[in-house]
Every structure is written in structure tokens, then in C-alpha cells.
N, C-alpha and C positions, 0 to 999 in steps of 0.2 A: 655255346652262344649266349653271351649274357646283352640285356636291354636295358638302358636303367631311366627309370622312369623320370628324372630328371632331363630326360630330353625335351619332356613338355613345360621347362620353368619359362618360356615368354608367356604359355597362358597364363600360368602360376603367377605369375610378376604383375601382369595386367588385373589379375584378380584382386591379389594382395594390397596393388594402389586404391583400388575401387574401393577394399573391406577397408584399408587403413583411414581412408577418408569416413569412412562411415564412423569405422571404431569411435569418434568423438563423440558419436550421440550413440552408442548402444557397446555390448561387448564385443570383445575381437571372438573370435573361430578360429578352430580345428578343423582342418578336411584332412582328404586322401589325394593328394598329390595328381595331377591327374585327370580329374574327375569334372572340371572346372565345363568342359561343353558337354559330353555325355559321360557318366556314369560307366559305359562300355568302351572299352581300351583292348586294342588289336597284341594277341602278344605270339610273334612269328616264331615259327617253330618249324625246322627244314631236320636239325639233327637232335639227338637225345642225349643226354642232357641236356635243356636250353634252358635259363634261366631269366627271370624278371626283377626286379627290386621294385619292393612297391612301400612307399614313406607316404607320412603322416605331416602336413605342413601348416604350422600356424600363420597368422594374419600379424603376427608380432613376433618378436623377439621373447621371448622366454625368460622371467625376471627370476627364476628357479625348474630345478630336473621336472617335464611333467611328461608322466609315465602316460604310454598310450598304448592299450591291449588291443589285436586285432584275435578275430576268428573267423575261420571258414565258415559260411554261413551258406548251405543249402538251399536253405527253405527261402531265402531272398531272390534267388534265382526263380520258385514256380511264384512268386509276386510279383516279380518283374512279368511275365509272361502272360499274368492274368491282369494286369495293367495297360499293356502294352500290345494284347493278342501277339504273340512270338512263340517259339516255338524249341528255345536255348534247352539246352541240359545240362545239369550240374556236372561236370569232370570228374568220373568217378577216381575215387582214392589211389586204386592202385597206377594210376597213370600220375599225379603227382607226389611231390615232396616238397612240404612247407616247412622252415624254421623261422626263426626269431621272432617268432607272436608277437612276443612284449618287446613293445618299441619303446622307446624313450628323446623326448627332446630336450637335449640338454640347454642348461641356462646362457641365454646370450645368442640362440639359437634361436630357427625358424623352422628348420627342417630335421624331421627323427631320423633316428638309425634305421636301417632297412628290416624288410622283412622279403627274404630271400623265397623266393617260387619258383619249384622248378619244375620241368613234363619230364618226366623221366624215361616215359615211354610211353610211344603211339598205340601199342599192341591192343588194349582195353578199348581203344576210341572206335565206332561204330563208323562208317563211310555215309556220308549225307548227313550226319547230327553235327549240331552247331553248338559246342560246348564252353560253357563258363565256368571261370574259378570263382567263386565268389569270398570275398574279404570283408569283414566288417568290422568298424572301432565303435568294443563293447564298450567301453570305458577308457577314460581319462582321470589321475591322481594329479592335484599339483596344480598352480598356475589358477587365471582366473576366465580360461577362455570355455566357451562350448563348443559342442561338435557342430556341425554346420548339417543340416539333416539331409540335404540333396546330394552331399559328396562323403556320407556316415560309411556309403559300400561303394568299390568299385567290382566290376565284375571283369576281369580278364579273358579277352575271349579270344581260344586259344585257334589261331590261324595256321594250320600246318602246311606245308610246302611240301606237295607229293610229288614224288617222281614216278613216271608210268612207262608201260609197253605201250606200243599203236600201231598198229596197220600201216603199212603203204598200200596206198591205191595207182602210184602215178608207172610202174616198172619203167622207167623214161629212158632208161639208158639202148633199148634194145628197138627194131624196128617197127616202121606200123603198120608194114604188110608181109604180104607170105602166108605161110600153113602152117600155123598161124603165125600171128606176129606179135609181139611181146606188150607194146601199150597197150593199156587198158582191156588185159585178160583175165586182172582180177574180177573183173567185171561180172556180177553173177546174179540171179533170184533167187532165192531159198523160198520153198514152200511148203509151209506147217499146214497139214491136213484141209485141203484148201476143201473139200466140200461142206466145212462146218466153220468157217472164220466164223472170229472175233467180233462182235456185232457193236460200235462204237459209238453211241450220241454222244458223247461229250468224251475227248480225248486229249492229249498232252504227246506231242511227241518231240524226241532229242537226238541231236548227236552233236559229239564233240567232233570240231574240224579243223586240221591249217591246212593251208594253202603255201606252198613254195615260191610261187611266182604267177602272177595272172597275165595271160596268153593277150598278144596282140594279135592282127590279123585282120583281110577284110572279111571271113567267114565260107570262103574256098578253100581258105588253106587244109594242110593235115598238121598237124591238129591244128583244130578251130579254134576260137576264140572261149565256146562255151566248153564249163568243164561240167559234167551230169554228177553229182554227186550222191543223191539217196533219196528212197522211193519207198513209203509204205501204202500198199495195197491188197488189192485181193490179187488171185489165180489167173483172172482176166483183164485186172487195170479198170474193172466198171468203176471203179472206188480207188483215185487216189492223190496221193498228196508228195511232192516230189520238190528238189532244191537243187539249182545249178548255179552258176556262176555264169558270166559275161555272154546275159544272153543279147543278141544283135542288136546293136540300137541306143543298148545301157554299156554305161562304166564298165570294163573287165573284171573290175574287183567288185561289181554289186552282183547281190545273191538275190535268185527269184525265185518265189512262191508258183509251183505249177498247179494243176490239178482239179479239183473237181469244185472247190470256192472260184477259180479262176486264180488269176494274176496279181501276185505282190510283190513289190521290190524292199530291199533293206542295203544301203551303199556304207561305204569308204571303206572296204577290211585293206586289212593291214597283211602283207606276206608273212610267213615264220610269225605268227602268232594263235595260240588255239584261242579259237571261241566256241561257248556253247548256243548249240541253235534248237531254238525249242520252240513250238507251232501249238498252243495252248486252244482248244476250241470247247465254246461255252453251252452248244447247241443253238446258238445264234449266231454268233462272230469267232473270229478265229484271227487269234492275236502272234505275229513274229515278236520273241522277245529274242535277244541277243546278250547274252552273261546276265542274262533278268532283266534286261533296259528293252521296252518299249519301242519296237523298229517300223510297224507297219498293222493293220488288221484288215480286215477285207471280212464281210456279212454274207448270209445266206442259211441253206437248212441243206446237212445233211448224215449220213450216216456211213464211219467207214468202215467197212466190211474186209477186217486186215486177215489174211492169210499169206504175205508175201513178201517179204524184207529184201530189197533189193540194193544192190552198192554198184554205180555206176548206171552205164547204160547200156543196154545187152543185146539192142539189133547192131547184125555183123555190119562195122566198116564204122557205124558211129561209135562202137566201142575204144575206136583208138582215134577217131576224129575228135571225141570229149571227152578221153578219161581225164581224171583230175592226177591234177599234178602236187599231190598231197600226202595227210596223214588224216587216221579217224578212229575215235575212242568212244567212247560212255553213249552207246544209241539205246534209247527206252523208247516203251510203249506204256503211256499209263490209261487208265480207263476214266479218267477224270481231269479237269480240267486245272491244272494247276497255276500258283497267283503269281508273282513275280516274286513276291517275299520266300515263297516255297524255292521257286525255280533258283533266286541265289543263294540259299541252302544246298541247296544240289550242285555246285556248278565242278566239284574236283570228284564227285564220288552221291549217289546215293542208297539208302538206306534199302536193302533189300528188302525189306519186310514193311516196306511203306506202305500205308492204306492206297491200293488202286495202282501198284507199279503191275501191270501185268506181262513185260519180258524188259528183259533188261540186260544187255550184254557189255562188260567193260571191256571188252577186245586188248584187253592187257594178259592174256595169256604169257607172249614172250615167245613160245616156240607151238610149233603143229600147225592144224588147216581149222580145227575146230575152236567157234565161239559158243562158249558156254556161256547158258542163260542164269544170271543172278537171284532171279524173281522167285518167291513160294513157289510157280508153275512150274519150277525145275526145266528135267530134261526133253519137256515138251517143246522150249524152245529153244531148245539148244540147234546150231547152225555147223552143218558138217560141209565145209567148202570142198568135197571131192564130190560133192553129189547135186549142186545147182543146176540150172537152168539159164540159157538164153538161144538166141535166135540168129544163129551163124548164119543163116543166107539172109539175112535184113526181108524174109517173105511177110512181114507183117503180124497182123489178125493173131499175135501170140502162138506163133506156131513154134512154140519152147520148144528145146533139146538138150538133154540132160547131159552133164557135163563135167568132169573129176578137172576143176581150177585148184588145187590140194597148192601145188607147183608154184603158183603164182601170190602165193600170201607169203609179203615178209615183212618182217620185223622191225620194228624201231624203237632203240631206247638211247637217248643223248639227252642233251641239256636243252633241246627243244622240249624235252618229253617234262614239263613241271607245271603244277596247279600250286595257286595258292587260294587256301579257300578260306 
């Protein structure tokens, strides 16, 4: 896959008019092609080898050869970040291949010969780190122009195109009653040693979700209009924070904040599209962001007391009146409160060994009943779907019954299944 960085010559040209006019009262410049609104330039990368060209472009015409050396330049990368508080990492080595350093703009010319970049491979890249190549022109031979200081580095920042496994939640093709009945049997609690949960003042929690199609209905029907989509709590639900779809009253397609802050709304999703949903609380507010965008926040004080990872909804008869008619990837639990700059770091993958991720399942296994947990906590939270919990006679008051739903987890991997991060 080659990009060549000459797709951005309408800034380039807008600039060029700007310098050219200036050129009369001072010298013309040298930049990085590029570089003209930010410094950081998107470079997508789906297969390996992908490639970038990144050129050198004067504010003139070139009255002779004027040699332009680039170098990988590292340590530009932790200046940007101490600049800017970010959080980038240099693209380690063996993930790419740089040629043609020394560029050259020939005479008569405005624009250098290329310097070729390519990923070679994803394999070295860590999941949740946001990585840069960084390129800098050491020097320039020739000609009478200077480097222009704010376009001296670009930093390419490498955007990979993941393709993943995901859960179905919706079994939609099969019926929703009987002994049992097939909608929304995925439907389960898992509970990590509920007498000692997770004691939470300031928390972050996620999951990755799409939706197939948002249910109409007046809220009689089977299935209803609401789809119950995910639940972190304790053993008893004294403590919890939960997320459905088209609850009565609201849009189909708005997703609502339940739980123990009370009631938030976030509207317009879109069908066959993932988003990540992540519920950031500060020990004051507790903010819905949506792929890192700001959707909703709601106030109060309190502390969740997580022992209990739930997917769906698990009294008998609402499990097929709300399953969701979806898919679901990357659910975390962090123990701190994460910013929005952090969260769209995060949004195709994150970093296992991130300060304060404390379970974390990508549910990209692919094949079995068990979701393994990412996190340093290891096999503590790991989720073995033949062994959950719900409440087949809808008796209330948590009167769970343990459950082997192994049968009901399947798989998805197609061209819905892509992050680009």
C-alpha cells in the first residue's frame, strides 16, 4: 500500500502563495511537505509492507541541486510529548524500513526526491501505544533558502487497520421461547470471588459494541424495543453501572446510562458500526465518552464494588425480550479515571500493562467459551462462559443459578470486524 504525501499539495500550494509573497521581504524556505497545519500526519497501515513518501518542498523554484538530508530523529518524538503532555512513542526499528535519507531538490524544481518509509511489520507494535516515525531535515547543501523551523520534523503517525474476533450477543435466528429458547442465552454474570470485590473510587470502564439494527416496537412486543447490553457490578447489584439501548420514551438507537449515578442518555448510533463506550468517573462526575467524544455526564459520590461482569440481561423472559442484536469486543475495567486523550489511544486495542488497567478482555479469542483476561491480574479474571450465572425463573432478589452457556458463544470475524486506530 503506498501514500504519497503529495496528496496534501492544496495546503502545500496555499502555503507556497503565502511564503512566495512574503519571499520579497525576507528568504524563501524549506519544509517537509506536509507538515503545513500539524506536524503529525496520519500514515494508514491495514497490510505490511505499507509505504509513505515523504519530500522536502521549497517556497521556490530551485536556481541549482540543493541537497536535503533527513534522519530518524527519536528524541523529537519524547519533545513533542513534553511539549504538548501526549503520550506517542517512537516506532521501534524493527517495525520499520527507511531509504533514501538524502534527498535532493533538483534545479528548476520545488519539490525533492522521496524518502521512502515503510511498516514492515506490526508484530513489534504494542496494542494501545500510539506510535511515531519521526523524520527530521539535518541539513540542507545548495540554494539560498532556510529550513522553516515549525515544518524542520514531521512525525508520521502510524494508524493501523486491525481486523478482530467478537462475540455475538444477538443468536437471532432461533426462537424466544421454549426450554430454553435461543435469543439471548448468551446472556450471563460471571463472578470473580464476590466476597472480596474490587473496591473502586475513581474508575474507567469500556466496551467495544455494534449494533445490527435498532428494534422498533411499542415495548409489549418480544423482543422489545430495549436491547440490555453490559453490567459491571458486585454479587448483589448494590453497586452498579449498566448500558442498553432504546430505552422506552428515547430514540432506539440511544444508549442509556443505568445504575447507581442514576440516568444518562448519549443518541444517534449508527447500525454495523463499532463504537467504543467508556464511562470515565472522577469521584465526583462520571463522564459517557463515545470513541473519546464527550456524550453525557451525570454527578454524585460513589464507590463500585465490582465482582460481577455481566453481558446482557439475566432474569428469565427479559433475556430474550432485550438481548441485543449485536457484537462486543475490548470490555475493561480500569481503576482510575481516564481523559479522553488517553481513551482515543485506546480505542482498537489497549496496552496491557497500562498503569491502573485492572481486567481487560479482548474477546478476540476466535474460537471456545473462555475470555481471557489481558491485565498483569492474569488468570484472576479470566471468564469461563460454562460456569455463569443467571435467574431462569425472573424470582428476582438475585436468586442466580449457575449455568454452562459454553453452547451459546459465537464467533465473528468479517469485514464488520476492523479498528482503525
Amino acid at each position: 500500500m503506498t501514500k504519497n504525501i503529495l496528496t496534501y499539495i492544496g495546503l502545500s500550494l496555499a502555503l507556497f502563495t503565502l511564503s512566495c509573497n512574503k519571499a520579497e521581504f525576507g528568504d524563501p524556505v524549506i519544509l517537509i511537505a506536509g507538515t503545513e497545519v500539524s506536524p503529525i500526519v496520519k500514515f494508514s497501515v491495514e497490510n505490511t509492507p505499507s509505504e509513505f513518501t515523504v519530500t522536502a518542498a521549497a517556497t521556490h523554484r530551485a536556481v541549482e541541486d540543493v541537497q536535503v538530508k533527513f534522519s530518524v530523529d527519536d528524541a523529537a518524538v519524547d519533545r513533542y510529548n513534553q511539549e504538548h503532555n501526549t503520550t506517542y512513542y517512537a516506532a521501534p526499528a524493527a517495525a520499520i524500513e527507511i531509504t533514501n535519507l538524502d534527498a535532493v531538490i533538483r534545479a528548476g524544481s520545488s519539490t525533492s526526491t522521496p524518502v521512502s518509509v515503510k511498516v514492515i511489520s506490526t508484530s513489534p507494535l504494542v496494542d494501545g501505544r500510539s506510535y511515531l516515525i519521526p523524520l527530521t531535515i539535518t541539513q540542507t547543501t545548495g540554494g539560498d533558502a532556510t529550513v522553516l523551523e515549525s515544518s524542520r520534523t514531521i512525525f508520521l503517525r502510524i494508524a493501523r487497520i486491525v481486523s478482530f474476533s467478537a462475540v455475538s450477543m444477538n443468536n437471532d435466528a432461533g426462537p424466544t421461547t421454549g426450554a430454553p429458547g435461543t435469543r439471548g442465552r448468551f446472556n450471563g454474570a460471571f463472578l470473580f470471588d464476590p466476597a472480596n470485590p474490587a473496591r473502586l473510587a475513581n474508575f474507567t470502564l469500556e466496551i467495544k459494541n455494534l449494533i445490527y439494527a435498532f428494534r422498533g416496537g411499542d415495548g409489549n412486543s418480544n423482543p422489545q424495543p430495549i436491547q440490555s447490553l453490559v453490567s459491571w457490578t458486585n454479587q448483589w447489584e448494590r453497586t452498579s453501572f449498566g448500558l442498553r439501548y432504546g430505552e422506552l420514551g428515547n430514540p432506539n438507537n440511544s444508549l442509556q446510562l443505568t445504575g447507581a449515578l442514576g440516568s444518562a442518555f448519549a443518541y444517534n448510533f449508527n447500525a454495523n458500526q463499532w463504537y467504543t463506550i467508556s464511562l470515565s468517573y472522577d469521584g465526583s462526575k462520571l463522564t459517557i465518552y463515545i470513541d473519546g467524544n464527550k456524550a453525557a455526564e451525570v454527578s454524585g459520590s460513589t464507590v463500585l464494588e465490582f465482582s460481577r461482569m455481566q453481558f446482557g440481561q439475566v432474569w428469565g423472559g427479559y433475556d430474550t425480550r432485550q438481548y441485543v442484536n449485536g457484537r462486543i469486543a475490548e470490555c475493561r475495567v480500569w481503576s482510575r479515571a481516564l481523559t479522553a486523550s488517553e481513551i482515543k489511544l485506546n480505542l482498537c486495542g489497549a496496552d496491557p500493562n497500562a498503569e491502573g488497567l485492572l481486567a481487560y478482555w479482548k474477546m478476540n479469542e476466535g474460537s471456545g467459551h473462555i475470555f481471557r483476561n489481558s491485565s498483569k491480574e492474569g488468570a484472576k479474571y479470566d471468564m469461563d462462559w460454562s460456569k455463569v450465572y443467571w435467574d431462569p425463573n425472573d424470582r428476582g432478589n438475585d436468586n442466580l443459578t449457575l449455568a454452562d452457556k459454553s453452547a451459546f458463544v459465537t464467533w465473528t470475524n468479517d469485514n464488520l470486524n476492523k479498528c482503525s486506530q
